[in-house]
DSSP file (Angstrom, degrees, kcal/mol; ACC not computed):
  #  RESIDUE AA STRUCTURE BP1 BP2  ACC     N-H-->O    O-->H-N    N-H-->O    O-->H-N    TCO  KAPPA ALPHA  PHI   PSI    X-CA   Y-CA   Z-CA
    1    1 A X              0   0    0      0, 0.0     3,-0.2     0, 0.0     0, 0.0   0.000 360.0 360.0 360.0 -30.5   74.3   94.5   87.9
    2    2 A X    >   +     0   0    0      1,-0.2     3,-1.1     2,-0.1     4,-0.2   0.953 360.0  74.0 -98.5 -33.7   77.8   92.8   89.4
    3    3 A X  G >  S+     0   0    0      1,-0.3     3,-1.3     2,-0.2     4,-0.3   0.802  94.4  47.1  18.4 -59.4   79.2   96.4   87.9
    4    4 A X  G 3  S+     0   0    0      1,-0.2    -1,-0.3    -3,-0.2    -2,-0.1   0.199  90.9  80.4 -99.3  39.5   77.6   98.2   90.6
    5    5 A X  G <  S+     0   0    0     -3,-1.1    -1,-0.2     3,-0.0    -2,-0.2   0.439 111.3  29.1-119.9 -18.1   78.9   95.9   93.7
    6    6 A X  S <  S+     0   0    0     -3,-1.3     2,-0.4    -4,-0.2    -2,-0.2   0.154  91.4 128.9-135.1  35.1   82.0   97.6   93.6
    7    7 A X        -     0   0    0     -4,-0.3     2,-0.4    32,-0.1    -3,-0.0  -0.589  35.1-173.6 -55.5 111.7   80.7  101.2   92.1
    8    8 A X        +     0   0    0     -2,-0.4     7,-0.1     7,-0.1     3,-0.1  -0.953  16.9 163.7-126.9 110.3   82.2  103.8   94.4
    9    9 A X        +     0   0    0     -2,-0.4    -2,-0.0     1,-0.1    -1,-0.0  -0.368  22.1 139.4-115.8  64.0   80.9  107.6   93.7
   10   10 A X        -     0   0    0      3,-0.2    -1,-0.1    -2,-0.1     3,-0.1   0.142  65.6-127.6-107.9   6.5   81.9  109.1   96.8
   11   11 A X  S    S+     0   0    0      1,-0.1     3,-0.1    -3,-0.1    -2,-0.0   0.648  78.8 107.8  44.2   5.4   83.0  112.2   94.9
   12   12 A X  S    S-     0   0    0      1,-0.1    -1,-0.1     3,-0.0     3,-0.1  -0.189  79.2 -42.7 -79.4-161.2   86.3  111.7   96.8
   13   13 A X  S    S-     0   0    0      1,-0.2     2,-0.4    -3,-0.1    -3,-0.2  -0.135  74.3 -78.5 -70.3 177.4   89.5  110.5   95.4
   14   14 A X        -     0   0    0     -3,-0.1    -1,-0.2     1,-0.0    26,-0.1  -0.651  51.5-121.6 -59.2 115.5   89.9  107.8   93.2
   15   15 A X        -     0   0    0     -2,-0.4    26,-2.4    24,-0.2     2,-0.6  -0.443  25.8-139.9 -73.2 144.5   89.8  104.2   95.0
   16   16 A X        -     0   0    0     24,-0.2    45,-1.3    42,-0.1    44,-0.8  -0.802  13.5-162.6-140.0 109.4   92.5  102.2   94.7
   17   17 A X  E     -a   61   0A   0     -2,-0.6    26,-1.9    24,-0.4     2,-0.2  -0.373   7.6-178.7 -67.7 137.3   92.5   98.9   94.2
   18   18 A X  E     -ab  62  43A   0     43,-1.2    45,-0.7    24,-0.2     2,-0.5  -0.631   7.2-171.2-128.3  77.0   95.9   96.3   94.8
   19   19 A X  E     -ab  63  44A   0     24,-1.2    26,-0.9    43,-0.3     2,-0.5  -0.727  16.8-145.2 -63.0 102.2   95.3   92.6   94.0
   20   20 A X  E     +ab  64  45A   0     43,-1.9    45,-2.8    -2,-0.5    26,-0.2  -0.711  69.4  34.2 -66.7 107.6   98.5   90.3   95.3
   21   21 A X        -     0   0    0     24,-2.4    24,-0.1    -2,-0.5    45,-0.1  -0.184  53.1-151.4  64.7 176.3   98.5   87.5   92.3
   22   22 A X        +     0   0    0     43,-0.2     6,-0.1    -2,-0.1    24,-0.1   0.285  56.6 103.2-144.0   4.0   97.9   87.0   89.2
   23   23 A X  S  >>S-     0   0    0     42,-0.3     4,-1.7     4,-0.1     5,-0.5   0.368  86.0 -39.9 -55.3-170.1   97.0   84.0   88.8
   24   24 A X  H  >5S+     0   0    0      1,-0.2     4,-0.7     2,-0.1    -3,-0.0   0.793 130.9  28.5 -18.9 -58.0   93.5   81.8   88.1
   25   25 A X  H  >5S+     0   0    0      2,-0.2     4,-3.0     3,-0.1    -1,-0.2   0.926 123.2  34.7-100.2 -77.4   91.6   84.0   90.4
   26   26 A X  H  >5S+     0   0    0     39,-0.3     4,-1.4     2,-0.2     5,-0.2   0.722 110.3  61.6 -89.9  -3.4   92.7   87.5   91.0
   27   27 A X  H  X5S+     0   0    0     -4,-1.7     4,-2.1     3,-0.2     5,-0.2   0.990 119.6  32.5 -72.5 -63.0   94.0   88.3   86.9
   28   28 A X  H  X<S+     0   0    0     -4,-0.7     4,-1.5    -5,-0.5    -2,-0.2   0.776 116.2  56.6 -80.5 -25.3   90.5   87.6   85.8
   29   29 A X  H >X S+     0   0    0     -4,-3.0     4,-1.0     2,-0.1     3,-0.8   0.975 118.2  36.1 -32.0 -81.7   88.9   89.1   89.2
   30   30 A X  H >X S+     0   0    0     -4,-1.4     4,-2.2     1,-0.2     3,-0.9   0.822 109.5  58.1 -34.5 -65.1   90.7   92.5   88.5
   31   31 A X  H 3X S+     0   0    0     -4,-2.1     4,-3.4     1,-0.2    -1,-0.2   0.876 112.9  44.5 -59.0 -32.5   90.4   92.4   84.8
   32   32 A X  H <X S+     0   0    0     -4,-1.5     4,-2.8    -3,-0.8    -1,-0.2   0.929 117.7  44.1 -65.7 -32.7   86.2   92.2   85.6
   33   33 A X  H <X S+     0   0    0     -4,-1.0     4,-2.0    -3,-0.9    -1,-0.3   0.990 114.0  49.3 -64.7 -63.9   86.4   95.0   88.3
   34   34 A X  H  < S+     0   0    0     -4,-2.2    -2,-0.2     1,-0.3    -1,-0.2   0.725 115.1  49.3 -63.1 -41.0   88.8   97.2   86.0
   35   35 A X  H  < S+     0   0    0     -4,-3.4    -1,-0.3    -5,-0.3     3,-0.2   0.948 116.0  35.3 -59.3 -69.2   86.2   96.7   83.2
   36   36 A X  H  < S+     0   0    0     -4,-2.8     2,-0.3     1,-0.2    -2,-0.2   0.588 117.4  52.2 -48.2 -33.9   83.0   97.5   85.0
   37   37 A X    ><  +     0   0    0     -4,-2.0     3,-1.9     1,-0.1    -1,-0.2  -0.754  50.1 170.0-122.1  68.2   84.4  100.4   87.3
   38   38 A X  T 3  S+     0   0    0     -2,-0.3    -1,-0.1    -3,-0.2    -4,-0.1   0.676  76.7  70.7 -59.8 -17.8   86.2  102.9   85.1
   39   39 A X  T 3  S+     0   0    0      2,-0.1     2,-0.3    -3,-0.1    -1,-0.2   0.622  94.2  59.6 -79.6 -44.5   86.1  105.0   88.5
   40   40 A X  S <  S-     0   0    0     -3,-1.9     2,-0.8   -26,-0.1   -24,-0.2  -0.653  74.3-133.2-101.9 162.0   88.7  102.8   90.4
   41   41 A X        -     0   0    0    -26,-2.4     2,-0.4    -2,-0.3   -24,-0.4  -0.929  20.7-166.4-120.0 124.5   92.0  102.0   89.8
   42   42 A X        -     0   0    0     -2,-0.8     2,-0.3   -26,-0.2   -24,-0.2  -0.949  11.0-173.0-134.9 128.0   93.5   98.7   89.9
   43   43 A X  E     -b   18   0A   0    -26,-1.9   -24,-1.2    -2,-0.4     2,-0.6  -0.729  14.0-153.2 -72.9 125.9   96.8   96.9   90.0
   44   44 A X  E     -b   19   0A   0     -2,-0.3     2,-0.2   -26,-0.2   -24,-0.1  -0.900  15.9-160.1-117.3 132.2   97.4   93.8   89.9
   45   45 A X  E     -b   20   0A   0    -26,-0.9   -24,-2.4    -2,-0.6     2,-0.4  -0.484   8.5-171.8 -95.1 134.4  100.9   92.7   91.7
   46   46 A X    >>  -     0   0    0     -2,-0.2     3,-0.9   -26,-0.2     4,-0.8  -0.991  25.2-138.1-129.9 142.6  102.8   89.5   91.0
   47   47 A X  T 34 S+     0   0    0     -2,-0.4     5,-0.0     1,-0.3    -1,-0.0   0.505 107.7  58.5 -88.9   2.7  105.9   89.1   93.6
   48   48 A X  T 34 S+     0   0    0      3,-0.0    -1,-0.3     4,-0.0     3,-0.0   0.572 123.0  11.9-105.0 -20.1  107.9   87.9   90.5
   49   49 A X  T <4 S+     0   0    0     -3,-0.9    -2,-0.1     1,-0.0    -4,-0.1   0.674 112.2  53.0-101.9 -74.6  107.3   91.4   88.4
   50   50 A X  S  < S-     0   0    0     -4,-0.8     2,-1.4    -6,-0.1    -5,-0.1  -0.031  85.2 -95.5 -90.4 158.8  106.1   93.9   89.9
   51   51 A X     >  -     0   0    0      1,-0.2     4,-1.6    -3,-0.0    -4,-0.1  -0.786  35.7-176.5 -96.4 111.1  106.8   96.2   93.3
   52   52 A X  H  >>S+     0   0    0     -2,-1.4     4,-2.4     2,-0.2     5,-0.5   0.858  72.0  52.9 -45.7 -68.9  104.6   94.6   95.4
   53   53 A X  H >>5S+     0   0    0      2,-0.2     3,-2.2     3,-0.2     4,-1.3   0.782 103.5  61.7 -49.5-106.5  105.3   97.2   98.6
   54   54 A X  H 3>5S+     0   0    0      1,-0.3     4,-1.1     2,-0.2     5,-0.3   0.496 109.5  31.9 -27.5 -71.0  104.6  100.1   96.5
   55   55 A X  H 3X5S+     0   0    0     -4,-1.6     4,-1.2     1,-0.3    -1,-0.3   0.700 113.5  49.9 -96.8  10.3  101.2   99.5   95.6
   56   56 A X  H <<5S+     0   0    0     -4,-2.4    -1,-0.3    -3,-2.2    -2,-0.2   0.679 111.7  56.0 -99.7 -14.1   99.6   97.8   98.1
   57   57 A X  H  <<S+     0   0    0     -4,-1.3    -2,-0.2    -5,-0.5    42,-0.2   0.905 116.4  44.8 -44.6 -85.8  101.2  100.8  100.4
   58   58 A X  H  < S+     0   0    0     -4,-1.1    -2,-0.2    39,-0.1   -42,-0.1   0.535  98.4  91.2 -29.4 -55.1   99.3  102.7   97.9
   59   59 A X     <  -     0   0    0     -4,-1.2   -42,-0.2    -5,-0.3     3,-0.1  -0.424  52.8-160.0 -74.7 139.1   96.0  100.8   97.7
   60   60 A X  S    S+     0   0    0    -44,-0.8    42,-1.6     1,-0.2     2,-0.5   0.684  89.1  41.9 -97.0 -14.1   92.7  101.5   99.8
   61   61 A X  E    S-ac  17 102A   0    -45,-1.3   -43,-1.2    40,-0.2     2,-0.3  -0.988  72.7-160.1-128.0 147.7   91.6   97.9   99.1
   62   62 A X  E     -ac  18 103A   0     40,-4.7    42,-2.2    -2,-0.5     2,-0.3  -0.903   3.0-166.8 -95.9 124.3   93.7   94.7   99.1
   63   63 A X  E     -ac  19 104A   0    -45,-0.7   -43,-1.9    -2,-0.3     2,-0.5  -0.829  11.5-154.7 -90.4 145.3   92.9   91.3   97.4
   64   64 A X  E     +ac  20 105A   0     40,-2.4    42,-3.9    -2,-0.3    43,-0.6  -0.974  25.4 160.6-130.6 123.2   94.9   88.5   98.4
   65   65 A X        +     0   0    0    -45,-2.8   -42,-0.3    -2,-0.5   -39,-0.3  -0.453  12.9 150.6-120.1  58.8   95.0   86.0   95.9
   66   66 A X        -     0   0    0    -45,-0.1     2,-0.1     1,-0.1    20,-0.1  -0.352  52.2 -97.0 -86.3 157.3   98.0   83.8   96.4
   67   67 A X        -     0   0    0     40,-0.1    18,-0.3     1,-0.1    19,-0.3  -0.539  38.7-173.4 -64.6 145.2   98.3   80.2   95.4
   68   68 A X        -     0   0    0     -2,-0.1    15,-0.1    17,-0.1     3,-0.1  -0.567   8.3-176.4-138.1  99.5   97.6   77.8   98.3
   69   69 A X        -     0   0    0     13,-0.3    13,-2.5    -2,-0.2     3,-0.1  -0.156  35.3 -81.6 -85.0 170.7   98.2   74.3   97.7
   70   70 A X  B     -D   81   0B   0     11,-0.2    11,-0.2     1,-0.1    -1,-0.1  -0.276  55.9-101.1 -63.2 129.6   97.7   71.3   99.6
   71   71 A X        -     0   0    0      9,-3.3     7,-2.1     5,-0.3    -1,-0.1  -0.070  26.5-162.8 -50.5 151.2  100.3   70.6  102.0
   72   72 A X        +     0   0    0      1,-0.2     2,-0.2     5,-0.2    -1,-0.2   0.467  69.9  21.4-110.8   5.0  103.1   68.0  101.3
   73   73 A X  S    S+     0   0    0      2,-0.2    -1,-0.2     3,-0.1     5,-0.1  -0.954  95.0  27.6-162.5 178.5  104.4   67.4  104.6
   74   74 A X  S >  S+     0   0    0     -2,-0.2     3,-1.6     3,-0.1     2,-0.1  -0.157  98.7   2.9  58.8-171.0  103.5   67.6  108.1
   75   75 A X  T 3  S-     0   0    0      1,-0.3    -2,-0.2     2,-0.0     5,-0.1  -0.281 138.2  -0.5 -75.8 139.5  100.3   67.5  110.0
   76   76 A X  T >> S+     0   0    0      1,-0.2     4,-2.0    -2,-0.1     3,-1.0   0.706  83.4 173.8  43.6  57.8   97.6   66.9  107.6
   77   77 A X  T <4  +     0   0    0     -3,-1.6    -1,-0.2     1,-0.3    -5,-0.2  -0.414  66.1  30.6 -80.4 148.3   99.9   66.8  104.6
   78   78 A X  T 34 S+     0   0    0     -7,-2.1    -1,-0.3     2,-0.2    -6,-0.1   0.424 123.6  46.0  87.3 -16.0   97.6   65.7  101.5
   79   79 A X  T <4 S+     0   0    0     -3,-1.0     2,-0.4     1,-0.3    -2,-0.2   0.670  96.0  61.8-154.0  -7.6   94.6   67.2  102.7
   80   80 A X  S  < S-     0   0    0     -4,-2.0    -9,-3.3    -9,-0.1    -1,-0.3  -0.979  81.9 -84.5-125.0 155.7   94.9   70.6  104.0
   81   81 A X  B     -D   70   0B   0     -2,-0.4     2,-1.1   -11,-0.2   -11,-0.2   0.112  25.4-139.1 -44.8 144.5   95.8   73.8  102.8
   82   82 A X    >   +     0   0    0    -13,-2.5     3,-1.2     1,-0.2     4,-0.4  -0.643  25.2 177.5-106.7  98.7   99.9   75.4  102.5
   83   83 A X  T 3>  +     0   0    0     -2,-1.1     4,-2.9     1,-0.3     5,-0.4   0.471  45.2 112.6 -78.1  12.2   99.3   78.9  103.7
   84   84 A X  T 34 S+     0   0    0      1,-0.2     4,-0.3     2,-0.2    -1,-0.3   0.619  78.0  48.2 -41.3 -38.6  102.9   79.7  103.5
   85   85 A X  T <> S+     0   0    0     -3,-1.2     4,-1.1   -18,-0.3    -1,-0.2   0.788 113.6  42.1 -99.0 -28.9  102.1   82.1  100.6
   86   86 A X  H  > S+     0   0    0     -4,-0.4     4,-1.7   -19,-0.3    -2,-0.2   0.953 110.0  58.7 -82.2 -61.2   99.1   84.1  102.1
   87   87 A X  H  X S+     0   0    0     -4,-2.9     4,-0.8     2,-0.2     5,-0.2   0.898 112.1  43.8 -43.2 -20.1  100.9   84.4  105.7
   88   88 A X  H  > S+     0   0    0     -5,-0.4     4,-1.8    -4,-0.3     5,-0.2   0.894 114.9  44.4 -85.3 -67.3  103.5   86.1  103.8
   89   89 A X  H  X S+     0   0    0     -4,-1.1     4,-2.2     2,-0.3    -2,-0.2   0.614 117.7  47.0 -37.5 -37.6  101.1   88.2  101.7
   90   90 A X  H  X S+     0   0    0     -4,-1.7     4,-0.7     2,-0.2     3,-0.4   0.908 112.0  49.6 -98.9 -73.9   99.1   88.9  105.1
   91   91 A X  H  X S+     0   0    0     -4,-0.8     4,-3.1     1,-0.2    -2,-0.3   0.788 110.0  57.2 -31.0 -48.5  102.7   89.8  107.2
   92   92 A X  H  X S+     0   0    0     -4,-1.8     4,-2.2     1,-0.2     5,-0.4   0.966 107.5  45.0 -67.0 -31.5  103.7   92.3  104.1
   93   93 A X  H >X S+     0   0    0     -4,-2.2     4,-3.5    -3,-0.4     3,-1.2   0.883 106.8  52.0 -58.0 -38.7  100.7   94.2  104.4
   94   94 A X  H 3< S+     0   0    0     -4,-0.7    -1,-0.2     1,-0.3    -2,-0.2   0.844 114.6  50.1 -63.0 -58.3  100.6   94.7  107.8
   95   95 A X  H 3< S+     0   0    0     -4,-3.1    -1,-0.3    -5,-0.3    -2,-0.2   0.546 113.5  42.2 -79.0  -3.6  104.3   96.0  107.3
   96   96 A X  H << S+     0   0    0     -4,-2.2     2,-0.3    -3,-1.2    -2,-0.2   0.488  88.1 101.8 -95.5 -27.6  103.8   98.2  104.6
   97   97 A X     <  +     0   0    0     -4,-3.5   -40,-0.1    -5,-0.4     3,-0.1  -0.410  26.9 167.3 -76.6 145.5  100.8  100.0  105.5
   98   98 A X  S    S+     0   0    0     -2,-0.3     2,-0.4   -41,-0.1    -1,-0.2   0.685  71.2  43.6-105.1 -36.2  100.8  103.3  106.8
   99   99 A X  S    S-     0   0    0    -42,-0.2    -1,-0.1     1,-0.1     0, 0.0  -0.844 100.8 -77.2-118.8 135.6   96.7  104.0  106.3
  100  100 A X        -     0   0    0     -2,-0.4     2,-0.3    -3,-0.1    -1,-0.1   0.002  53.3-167.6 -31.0 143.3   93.9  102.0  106.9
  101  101 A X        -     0   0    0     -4,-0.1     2,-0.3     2,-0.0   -40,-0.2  -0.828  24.2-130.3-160.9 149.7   93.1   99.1  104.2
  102  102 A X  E     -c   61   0A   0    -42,-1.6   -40,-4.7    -2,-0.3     2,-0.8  -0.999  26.7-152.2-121.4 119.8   90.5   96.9  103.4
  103  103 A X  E     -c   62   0A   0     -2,-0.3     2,-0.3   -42,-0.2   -40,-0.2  -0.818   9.2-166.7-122.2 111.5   91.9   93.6  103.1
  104  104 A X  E     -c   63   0A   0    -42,-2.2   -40,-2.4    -2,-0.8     2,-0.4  -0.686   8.5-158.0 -65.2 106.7   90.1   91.0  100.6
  105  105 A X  E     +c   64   0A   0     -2,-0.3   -40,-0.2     1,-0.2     4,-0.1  -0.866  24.9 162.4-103.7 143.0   91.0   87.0  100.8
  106  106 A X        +     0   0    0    -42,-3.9   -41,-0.2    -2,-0.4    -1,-0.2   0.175  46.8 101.5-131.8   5.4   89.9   86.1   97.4
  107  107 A X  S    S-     0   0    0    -43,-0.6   -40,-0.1    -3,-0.1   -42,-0.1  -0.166  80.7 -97.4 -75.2 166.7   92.3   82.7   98.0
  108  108 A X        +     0   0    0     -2,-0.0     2,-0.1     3,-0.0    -2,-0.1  -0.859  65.0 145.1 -73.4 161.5   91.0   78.7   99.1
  109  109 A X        -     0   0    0     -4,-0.1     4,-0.2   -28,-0.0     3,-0.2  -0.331  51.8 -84.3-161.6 165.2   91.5   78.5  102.3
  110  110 A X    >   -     0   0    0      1,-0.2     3,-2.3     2,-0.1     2,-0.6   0.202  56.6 -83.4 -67.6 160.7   90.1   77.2  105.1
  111  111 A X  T 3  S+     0   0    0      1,-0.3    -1,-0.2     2,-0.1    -3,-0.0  -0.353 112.7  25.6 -50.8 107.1   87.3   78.6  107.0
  112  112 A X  T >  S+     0   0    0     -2,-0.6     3,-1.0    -3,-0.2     4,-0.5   0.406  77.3 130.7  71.9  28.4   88.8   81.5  109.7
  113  113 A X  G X   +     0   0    0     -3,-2.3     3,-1.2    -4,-0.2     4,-0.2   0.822  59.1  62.3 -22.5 -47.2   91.6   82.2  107.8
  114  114 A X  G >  S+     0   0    0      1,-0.3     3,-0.5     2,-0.2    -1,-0.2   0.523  89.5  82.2 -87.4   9.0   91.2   85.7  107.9
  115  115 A X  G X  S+     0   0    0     -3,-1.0     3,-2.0     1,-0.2     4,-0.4   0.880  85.5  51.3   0.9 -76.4   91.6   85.1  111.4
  116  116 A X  G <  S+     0   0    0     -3,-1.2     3,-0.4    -4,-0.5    -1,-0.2   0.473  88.3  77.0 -69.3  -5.2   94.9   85.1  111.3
  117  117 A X  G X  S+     0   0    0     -3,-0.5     3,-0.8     1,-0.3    -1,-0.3   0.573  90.2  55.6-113.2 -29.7   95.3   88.2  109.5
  118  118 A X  T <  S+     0   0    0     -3,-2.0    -1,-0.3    -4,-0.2    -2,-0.2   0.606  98.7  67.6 -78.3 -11.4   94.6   90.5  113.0
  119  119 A X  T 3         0   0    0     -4,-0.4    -1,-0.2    -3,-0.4    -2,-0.2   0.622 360.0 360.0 -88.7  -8.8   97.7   88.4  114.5
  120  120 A X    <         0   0    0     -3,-0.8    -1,-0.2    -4,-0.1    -2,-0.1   0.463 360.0 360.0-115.3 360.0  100.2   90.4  111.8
């Protein structure tokens, strides 16, 4: 059944999936997707390996899975999220895409986060 939740037979091109980490979250996300949906094709991008730009230019859907730890300094240091690594992750898409994108936050963070993601 979770197989066909991202089952695309649109007879169209191939869908192309881009997940930014690789961490906890989106390496085992992807692997399940990549498993289940021989149909799409999906990368997963680490900003430390891989060209990042290239395939989420490339990709019609985005996962953002970036670390976001608890702040250490400033206003509500200790207790709220540091979204330094998704604002960056949200600013590159924005500056690499050319085509319309569906962009997934698959990270913690706090509730309207993907808010911020129409400001880039």
């Amino acid at each position: 059944m979770f197989g066909r939740v991202f089952e695309f037979d649109s007879g169209e091109e191939m869908v192309k999936i881009c997940c930014i980490g690789a961490g906890y979250v989106g390496g085992p996300t992807m692997a399940v997707i990549a498993l289940k949906c021989p149909s799409v094709e999906v990368t997963v991008v680490d900003i430390s390996v891989t060209d990042v730009e290239k395939h989420v230019a490339e990709a019609d859907i985005v996962f953002v899975s970036v670390n976001t730890p608890t702040k250490t300094r400033g206003f509500d240091a200790g207790k709220a999220a540091d979204l330094t690594y998704w604002e960056s992750a949200a600013r590159m898409i924005a500056d690499v895409s050319k085509s319309d994108k569906i962009v997934v936050e698959k990270s913690t963070v706090p509730v309207k986060t993907a808010r911020l993601l129409r400001k880039f």
